[in-house]
C-alpha positions in Angstrom: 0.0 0.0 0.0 2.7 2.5 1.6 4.9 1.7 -2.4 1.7 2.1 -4.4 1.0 5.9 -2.7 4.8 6.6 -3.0 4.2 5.6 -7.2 0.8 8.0 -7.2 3.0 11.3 -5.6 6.0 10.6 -7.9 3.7 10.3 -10.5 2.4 13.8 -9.8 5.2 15.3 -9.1 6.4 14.2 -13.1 3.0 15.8 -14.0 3.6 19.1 -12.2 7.1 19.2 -13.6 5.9 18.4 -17.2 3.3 20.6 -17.0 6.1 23.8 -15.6 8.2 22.5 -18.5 5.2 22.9 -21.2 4.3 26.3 -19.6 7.9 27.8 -20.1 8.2 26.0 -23.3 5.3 27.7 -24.9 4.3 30.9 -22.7 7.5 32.1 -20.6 8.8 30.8 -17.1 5.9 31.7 -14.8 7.9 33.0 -11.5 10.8 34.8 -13.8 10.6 38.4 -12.2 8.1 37.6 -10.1 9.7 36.6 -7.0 8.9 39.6 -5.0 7.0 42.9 -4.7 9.0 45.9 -5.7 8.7 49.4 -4.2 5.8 49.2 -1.8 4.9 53.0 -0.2 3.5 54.1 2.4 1.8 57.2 2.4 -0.9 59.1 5.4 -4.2 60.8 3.9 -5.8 61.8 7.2 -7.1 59.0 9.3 -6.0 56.9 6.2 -3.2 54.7 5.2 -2.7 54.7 1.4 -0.4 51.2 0.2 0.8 51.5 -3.3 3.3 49.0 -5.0 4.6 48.2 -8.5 2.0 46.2 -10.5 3.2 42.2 -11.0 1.7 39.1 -13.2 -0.4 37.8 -10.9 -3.8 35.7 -9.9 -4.0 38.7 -6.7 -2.1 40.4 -3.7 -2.3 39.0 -0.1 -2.1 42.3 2.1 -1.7 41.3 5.8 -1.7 45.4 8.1 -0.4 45.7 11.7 -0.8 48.6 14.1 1.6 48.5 16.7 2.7 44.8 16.1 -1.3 43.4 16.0 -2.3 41.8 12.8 -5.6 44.1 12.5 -6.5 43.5 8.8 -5.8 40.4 6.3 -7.1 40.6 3.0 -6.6 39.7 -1.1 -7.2 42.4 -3.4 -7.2 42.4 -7.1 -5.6 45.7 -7.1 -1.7 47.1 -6.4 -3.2 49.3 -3.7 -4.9 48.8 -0.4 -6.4 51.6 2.3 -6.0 51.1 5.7 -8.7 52.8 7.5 -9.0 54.7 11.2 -5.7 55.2 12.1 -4.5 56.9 15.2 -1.4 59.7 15.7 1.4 57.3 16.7 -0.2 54.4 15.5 3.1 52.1 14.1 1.3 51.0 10.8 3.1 47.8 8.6 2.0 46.4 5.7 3.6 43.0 4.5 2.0 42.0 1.0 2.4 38.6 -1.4 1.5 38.1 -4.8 -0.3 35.0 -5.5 2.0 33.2 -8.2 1.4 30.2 -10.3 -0.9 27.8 -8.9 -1.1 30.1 -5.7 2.6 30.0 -4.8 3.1 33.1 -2.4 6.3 35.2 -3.9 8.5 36.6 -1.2 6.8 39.1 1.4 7.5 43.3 1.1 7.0 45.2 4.1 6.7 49.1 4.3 6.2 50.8 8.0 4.9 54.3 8.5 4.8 55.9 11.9 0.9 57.9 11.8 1.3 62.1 12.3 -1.2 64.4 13.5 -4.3 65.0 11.4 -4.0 68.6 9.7 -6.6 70.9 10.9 -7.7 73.5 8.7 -10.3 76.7 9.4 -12.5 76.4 7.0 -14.4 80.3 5.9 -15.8 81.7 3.0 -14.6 85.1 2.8 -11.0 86.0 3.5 -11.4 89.8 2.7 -14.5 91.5 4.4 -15.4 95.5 3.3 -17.1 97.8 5.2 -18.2 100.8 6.8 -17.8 102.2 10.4 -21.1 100.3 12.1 -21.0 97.2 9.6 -20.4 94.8 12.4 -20.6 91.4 11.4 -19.7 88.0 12.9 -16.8 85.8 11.3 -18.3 82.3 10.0 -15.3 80.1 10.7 -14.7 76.7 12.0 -12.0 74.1 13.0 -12.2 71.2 15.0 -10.3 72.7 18.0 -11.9 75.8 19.4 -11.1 79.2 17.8 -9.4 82.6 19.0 -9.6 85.7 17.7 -6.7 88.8 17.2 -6.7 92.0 15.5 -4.1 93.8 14.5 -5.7 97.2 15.0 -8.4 97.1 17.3 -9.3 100.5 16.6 -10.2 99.5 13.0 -11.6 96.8 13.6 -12.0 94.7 16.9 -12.9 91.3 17.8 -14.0 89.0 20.4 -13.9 85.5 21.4 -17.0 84.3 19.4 -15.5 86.1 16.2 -17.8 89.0 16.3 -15.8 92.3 14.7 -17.0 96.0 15.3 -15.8 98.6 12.8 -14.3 101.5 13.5 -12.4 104.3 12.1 -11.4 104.0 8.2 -8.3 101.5 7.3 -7.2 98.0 7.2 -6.6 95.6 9.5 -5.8 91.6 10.1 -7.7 89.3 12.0 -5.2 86.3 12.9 -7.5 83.2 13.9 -6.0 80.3 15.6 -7.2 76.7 16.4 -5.2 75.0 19.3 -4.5 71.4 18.3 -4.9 68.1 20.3 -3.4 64.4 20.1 -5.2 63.9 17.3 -5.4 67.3 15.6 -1.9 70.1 14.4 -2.5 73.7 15.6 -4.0 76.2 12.5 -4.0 79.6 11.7 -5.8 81.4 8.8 -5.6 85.8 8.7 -8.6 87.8 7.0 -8.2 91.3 6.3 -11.0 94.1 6.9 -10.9 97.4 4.8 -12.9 100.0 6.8 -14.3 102.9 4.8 -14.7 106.4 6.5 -18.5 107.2 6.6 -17.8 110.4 4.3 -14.4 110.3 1.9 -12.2 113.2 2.4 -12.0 116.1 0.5 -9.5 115.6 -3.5 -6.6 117.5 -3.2 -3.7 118.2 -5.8 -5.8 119.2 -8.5 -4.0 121.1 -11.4 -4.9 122.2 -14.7 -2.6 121.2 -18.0 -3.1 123.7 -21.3 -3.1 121.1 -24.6 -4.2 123.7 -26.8 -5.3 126.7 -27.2 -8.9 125.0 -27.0 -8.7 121.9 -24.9 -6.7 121.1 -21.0 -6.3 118.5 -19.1 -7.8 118.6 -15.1 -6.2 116.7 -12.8 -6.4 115.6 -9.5 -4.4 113.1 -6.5 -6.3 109.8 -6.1 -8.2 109.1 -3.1 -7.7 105.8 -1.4 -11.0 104.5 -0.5 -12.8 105.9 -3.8 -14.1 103.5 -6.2 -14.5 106.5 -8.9 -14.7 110.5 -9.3 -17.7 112.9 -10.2 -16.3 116.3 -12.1 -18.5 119.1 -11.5 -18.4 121.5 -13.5 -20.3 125.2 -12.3 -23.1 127.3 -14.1 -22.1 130.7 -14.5 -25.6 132.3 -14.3 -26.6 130.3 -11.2 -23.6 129.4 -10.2 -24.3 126.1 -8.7 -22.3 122.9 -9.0 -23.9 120.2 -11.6 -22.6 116.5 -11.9 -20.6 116.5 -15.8 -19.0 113.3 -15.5 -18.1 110.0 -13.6 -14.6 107.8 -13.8 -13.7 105.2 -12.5 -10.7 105.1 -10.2 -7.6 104.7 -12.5 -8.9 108.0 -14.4 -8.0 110.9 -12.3 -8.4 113.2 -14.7 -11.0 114.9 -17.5 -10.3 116.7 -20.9 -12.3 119.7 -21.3 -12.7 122.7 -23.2 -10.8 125.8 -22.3 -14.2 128.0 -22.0 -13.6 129.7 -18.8 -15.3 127.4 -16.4 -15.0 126.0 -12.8 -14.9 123.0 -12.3 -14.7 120.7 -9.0 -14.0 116.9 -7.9 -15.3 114.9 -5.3 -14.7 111.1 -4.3 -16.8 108.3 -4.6 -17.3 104.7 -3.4 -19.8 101.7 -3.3 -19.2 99.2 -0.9 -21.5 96.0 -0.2 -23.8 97.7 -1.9 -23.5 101.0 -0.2 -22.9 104.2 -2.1 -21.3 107.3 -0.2 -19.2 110.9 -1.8 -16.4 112.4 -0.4 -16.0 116.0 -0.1 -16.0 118.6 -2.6 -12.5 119.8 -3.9 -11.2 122.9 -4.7 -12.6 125.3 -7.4 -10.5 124.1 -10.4 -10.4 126.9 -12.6 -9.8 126.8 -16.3 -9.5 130.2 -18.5 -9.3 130.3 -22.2 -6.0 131.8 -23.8 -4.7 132.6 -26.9 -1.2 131.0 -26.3 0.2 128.8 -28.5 0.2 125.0 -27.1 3.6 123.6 -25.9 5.9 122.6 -29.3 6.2 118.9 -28.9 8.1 116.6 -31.8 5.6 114.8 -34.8 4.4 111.6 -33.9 5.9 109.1 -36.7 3.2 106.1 -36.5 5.3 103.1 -37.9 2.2 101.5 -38.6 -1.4 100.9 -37.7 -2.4 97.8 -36.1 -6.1 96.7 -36.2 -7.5 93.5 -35.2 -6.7 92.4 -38.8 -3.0 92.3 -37.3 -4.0 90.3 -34.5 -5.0 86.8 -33.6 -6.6 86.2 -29.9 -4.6 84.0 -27.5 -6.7 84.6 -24.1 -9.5 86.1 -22.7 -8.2 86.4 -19.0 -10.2 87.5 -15.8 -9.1 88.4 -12.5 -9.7 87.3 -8.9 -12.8 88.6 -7.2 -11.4 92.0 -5.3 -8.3 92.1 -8.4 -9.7 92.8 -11.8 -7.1 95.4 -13.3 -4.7 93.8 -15.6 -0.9 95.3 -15.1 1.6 92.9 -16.8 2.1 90.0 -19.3 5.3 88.3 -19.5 6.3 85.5 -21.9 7.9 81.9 -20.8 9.0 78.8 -22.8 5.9 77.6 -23.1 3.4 80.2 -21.2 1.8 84.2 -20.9 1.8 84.5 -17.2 -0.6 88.1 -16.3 -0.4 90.0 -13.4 -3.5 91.1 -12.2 -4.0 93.9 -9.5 -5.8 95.3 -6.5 -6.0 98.5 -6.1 -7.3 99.0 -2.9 -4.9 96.6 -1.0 -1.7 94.8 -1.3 -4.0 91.1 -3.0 -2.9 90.9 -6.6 -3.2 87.6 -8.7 -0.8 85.9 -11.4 -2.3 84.0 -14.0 -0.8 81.4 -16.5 -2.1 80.7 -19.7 -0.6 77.9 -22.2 0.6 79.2 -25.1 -0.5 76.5 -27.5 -4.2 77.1 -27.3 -4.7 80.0 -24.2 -5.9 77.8 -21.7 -5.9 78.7 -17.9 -3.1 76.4 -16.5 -2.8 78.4 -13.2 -4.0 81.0 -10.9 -2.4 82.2 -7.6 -3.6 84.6 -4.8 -0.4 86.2 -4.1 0.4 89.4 -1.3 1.9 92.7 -1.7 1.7 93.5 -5.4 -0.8 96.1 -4.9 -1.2 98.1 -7.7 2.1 97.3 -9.6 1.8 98.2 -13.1 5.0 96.2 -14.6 5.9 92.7 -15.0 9.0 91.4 -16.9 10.7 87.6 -17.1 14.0 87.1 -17.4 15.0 83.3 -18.9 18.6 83.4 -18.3 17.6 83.4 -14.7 13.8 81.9 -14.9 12.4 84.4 -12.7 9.4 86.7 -13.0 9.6 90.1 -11.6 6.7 92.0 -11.0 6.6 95.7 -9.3 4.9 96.7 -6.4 2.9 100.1 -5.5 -0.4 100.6 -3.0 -2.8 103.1 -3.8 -1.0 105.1 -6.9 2.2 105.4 -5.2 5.5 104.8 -7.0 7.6 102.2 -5.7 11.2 100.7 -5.3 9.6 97.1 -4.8 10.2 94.6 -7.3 8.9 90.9 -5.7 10.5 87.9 -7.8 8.4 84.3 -8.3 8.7 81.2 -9.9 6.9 81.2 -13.1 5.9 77.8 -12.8 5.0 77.4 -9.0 4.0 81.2 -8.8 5.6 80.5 -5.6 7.6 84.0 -4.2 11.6 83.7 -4.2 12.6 87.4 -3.0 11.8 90.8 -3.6 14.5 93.1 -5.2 15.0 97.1 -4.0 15.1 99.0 -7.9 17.3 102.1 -7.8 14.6 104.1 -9.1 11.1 104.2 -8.7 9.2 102.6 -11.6 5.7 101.8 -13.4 7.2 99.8 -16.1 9.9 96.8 -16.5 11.1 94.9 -19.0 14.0 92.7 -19.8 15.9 92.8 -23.1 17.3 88.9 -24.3 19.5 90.8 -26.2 21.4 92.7 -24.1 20.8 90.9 -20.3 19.8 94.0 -19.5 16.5 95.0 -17.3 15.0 98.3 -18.3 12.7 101.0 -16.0 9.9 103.3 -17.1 8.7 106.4 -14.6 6.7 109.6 -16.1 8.8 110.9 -19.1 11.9 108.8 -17.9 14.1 106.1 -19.1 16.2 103.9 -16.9 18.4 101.2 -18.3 20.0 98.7 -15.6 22.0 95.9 -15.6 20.9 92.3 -14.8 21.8 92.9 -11.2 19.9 96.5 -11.4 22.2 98.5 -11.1 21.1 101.8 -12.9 23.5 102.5 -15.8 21.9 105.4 -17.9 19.2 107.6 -17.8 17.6 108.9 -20.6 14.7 111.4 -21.4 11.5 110.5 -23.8 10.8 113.4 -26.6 7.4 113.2 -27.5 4.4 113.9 -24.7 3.0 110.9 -22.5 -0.7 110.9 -21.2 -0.9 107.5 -19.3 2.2 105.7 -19.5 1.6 101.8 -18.5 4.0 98.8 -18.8 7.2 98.7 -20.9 8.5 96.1 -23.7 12.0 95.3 -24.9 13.3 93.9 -28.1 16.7 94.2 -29.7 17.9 97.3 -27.5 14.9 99.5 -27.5 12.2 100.5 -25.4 8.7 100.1 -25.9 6.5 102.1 -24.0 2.6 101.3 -23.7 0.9 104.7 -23.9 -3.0 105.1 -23.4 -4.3 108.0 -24.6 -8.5 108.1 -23.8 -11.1 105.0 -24.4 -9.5 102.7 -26.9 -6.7 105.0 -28.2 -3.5 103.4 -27.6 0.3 103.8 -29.0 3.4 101.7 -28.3 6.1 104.4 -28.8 9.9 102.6 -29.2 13.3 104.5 -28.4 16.7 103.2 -29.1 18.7 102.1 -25.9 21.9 103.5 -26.5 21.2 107.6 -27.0 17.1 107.8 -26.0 16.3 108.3 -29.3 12.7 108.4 -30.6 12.2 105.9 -33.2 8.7 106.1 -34.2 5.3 104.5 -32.4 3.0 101.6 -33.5 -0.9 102.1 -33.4 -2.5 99.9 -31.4 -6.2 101.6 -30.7 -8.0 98.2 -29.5 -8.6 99.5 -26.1 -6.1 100.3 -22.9 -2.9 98.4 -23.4 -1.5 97.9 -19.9 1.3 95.5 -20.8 3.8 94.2 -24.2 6.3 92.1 -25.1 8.0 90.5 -27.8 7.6 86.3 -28.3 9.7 85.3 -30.8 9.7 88.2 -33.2 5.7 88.5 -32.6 4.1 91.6 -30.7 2.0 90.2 -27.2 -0.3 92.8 -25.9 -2.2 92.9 -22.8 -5.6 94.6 -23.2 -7.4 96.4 -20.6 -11.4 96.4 -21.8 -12.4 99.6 -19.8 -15.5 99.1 -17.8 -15.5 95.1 -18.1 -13.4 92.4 -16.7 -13.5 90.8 -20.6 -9.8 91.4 -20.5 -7.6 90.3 -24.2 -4.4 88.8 -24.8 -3.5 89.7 -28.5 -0.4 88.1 -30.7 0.4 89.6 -34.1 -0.4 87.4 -36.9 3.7 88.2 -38.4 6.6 89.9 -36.6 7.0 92.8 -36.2 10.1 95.0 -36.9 11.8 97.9 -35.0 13.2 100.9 -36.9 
């Protein structure tokens, strides 16, 4: 009996080994390269334990999980992943798995171990920037799963108590740090809002001046008020001689053409928050006389060319955050327009990426002091973006520098002049500056190298361009009119200007050869990213 069983297992045996020898015969060895998991990861998801491993040849996985040395879970999946669920901080997690070979043969065991963290706690609210009036109070509608506290930076702008009530007071801004205390199970948090505070009447415009054009037509100007939204021009009726509304602008135009007929004329601030509409004071009579003297001699305009939309094809049609909807910059990467988009009320600005192939929104990113910069330049011997800062109108040394892909902030550079335009030139590895009716050209370090002067008359300078050792200086004139006026780096020389009248150019550069524009549609966020159809040339 005990020599006939020993004949049946050799038998099988021959037919196992036969049957392996048929299988690598006609279909491969079986267990080649299978021996053994590879590369199996541990990684923490909360109150989760994600295992991942590299895929293998195989009937299943068996996935046996310990906490703390206790087998709690023992399973075969299909799948080269398993979740192990309702961990604890400090929880030692291991994971041994097995892949079920031919005729079920285990392979060798892999084991990953993964020590469990803290949960991350996050304060969840739905506003992070809150505008208001004195008497606005409101209550802060954050959570956490620790218990909240409550800071302000200012109380007399705007306090706070421990529930996350805030009372208004007098006109500014101010944070409100709020902080959730951790536990064993949760990590501490902290999230900051800001509150803008508007003064219940805005103050009275100042610095209002009056600029002859012609002997027919001046230009009224006047200093920008930082809580306004926009401007009412009054303009006064010589038999009555009361003060009647004329015209409204928005917040960027501080100033009015009119005609040189001897009137008066005033300003007052506006602004419209939540919903909420208040003026400011009345400025100063504004008087403008008519003359007979001749207007200021100023050097022809040479238009190089006029650009329509003919010229043009459209790349992107770009919109900004909810409290940043002014376009400033446009810079060109390797393979991306990145846009700068402002606030002017506070230092929030945005950066936006679009993919150059087909103008699709690859990334947006809240970022913190840009303000109201009005320049944006990339430099790709460096791969840095460099975007100037300025709050409320005011001219600026800042320059911060980011990461065009990340958006992430490296540094911030000190310029040696104040600027409202930037721009680097390939050509030269040179960075050049714009301010009023000035010229700055600076080395790729900044450091300021020559000044020069520009010859023909400026309105609204924006951004600048570069290309091949020249300026190009984005000029808006009134509602679409716009020019791009080029001088030659090396003696300030006026080379000629292209016209652009599609709307308010804000930003250019050169890609390639081609002519990028940024285009500022006045009194809509429907924002335009133009590229010339051909390349353009420089005198």
């Amino acid at each position: 009996m005990r020599g006939k069983l020993l004949f049946i297992l050799i038998t099988i045996m021959i037919l196992a080994f036969a049957g392996y020898l048929l299988h690598v015969a006609f279909l491969g060895d079986p267990l080649e390269g299978m021996t053994q998991v590879q590369h199996l990861r541990l990684t923490q998801e909360g109150t989760e334990v994600d295992a991942n491993w590299d895929e293998v040849d195989c009937s299943g996985y068996m996935v046996n999980c310990f906490v703390n040395g206790r087998l709690t879970e023992s399973h075969v999946v299909k799948d080269n992943m398993y979740t192990m669920k309702g961990v604890q901080p400090g929880d030692i997690c291991e994971v041994i798995v097995r892949a079920k070979l031919w005729f079920g043969v285990p392979s060798l065991a892999a084991k990953a171990t993964l020590r469990a963290d803290k949960v991350k706690q996050v304060i969840a609210i739905e506003k992070t920037a809150f505008y208001g009036f004195a008497g606005n109070d409101f209550k802060l509608d954050a959570s956490a799963n620790g218990d909240l506290q409550y800071s302000s930076s200012d109380e007399r702008i705007a306090a706070v108590d421990g529930k996350g009530n805030v009372t208004l007071g007098q006109n500014g801004e101010a944070e409100i740090s709020i902080t959730a205390e951790g536990n064993g199970y949760f990590t501490d948090a902290e999230r900051t809002v800001t509150v803008f505070v508007y003064p219940a009447v805005l103050a009275q415009i100042t610095g209002t001046a009056v600029e002859n054009l012609s002997p027919t037509k001046a230009l009224i100007r006047w200093n920008q008020d930082e809580y306004a939204t926009g401007y009412k021009v009054l303009r006064k009726n010589p038999a009555t001689g009361e003060f009647k509304e004329l015209k409204e602008t928005t917040y960027d135009v501080n100033y009015l053409e009119v005609v040189r007929n001897d009137y008066d004329y005033a300003v007052k601030g506006i602004a419209e928050v939540d919903g909420q509409r208040i003026d400011g004071k009345i400025s100063d009579v504004i008087e403008v006389r008519g003359t007979t003297e001749e207007s200021p001699a100023y050097p022809k305009l040479k238009i190089i060319r006029k650009l329509t939309k003919a010229d043009f094809e459209l790349v992107a049609t770009p919109h900004g955050g909810p409290k940043a909807r002014i376009p400033q910059g446009i810079s060109v990467t390797k393979d991306k327009y990145i846009v700068t988009y402002v606030n002017r009320k506070s230092t929030i600005g945005y950066l936006l990426s679009y993919k150059k192939k087909n103008g699709e929104l690859k990334k947006i990113t809240r970022v913190n002091g840009l303000g109201h910069g009005n320049g944006s330049a990339y430099n790709p011997y460096t791969n840095k973006l460099y975007n100037l800062a300025g709050k409320k109108g005011e001219f600026s040394k800042k320059c911060f520098v980011y990461d065009p892909k990340t958006h992430k902030r490296l540094g911030k550079v000190t310029l040696p002049v104040a600027a409202t335009g930037i721009a680097f030139d390939v050509s030269t590895n040179k960075f050049y500056l714009a301010l009023g009716d000035e010229m700055y050209v600076c080395d790729s370090k900044f450091r300021l190298e020559k000044t020069l002067k520009k010859s023909i008359r400026y309105i609204n300078p924006q951004d600048i361009g570069a290309y091949n050792s020249a300026f190009m200086i984005c000029t808006w004139i009134k509602k679409n009119k716009s020019f791009i006026d080029i001088y030659r780096v090396s003696d300030g020389a006026y080379l000629g200007t292209y016209d652009v009248s599609l709307g308010e150019i804000e930003s250019c550069t050169i890609d390639d050869g081609y002519l990028v524009i940024l285009m500022n549609t006045i009194g809509s966020i429907d924002d335009k990213i133009y590229r010339t159809k051909k390349r353009i040339a420089i005198p």
